[in-house]
N, C-alpha and C positions, 0 to 999 in steps of 0.2 A: 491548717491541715495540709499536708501535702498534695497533692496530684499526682495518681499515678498512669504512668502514659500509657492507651489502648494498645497498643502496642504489647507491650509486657502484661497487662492483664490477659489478649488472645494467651500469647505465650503458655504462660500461668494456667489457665485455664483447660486449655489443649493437652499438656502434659499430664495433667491429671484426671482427665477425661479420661485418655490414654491408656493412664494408671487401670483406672476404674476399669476398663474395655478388660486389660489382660488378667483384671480379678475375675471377670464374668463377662462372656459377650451375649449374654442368656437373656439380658433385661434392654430392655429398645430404649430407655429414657435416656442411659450413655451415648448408645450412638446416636440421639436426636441432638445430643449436646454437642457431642462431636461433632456430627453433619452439621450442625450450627456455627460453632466455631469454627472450621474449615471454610465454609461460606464466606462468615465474616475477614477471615486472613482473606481472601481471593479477591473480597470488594477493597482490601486497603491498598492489592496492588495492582490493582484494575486503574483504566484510564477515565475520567470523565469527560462526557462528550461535552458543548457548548449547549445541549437543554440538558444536562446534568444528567444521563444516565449513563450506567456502566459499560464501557469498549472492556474485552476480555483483552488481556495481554498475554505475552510467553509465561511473567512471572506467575499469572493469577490462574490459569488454567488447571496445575497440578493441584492448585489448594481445591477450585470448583470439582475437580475428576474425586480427590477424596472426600470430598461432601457428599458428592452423588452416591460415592461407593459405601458411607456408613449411614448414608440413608437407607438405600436401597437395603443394608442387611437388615435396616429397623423393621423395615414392613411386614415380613412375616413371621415376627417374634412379635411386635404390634395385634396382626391378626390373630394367630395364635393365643394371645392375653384377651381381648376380645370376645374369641369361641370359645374362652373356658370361663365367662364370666355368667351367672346364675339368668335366666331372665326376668 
């Protein structure tokens, strides 16, 4: 079986996250996916230090700033699904 490189699976993924966002940005699950995969792109082009954790670089920052940003819109479509859930 082949391998397919993470690379192209972020890719793959993001696009159709995307997709998903511009059918509905009414459900928080997309943007959790998104804010995820956005993440993930920013760690592949992030530097590692010598104890292994992530230095942010020029390239990695724009992908961290849109994580943050379709996080941030999850949280109160989040809460919102929350406050309308039965007790």
């Amino acid at each position: 079986m082949r391998e397919i490189p993470r690379a192209r699976i972020l890719t793959v993924s993001s696009r159709r996250a995307k997709r998903a966002r511009d059918v509905t940005d009414k459900t928080q699950i997309v943007l959790l996916h998104l804010g995820a995969y956005y993440r993930i792109k920013g760690d592949t082009l992030a530097q590692h230090a010598p104890d292994g954790t992530l230095v942010s670089t020029a390239q990695s920052l724009p992908w961290y700033q849109k994580s943050v940003e379709a996080l941030s819109a999850a949280v109160p479509l989040d809460h919102e699904f929350n406050d309308d859930k039965p007790p």
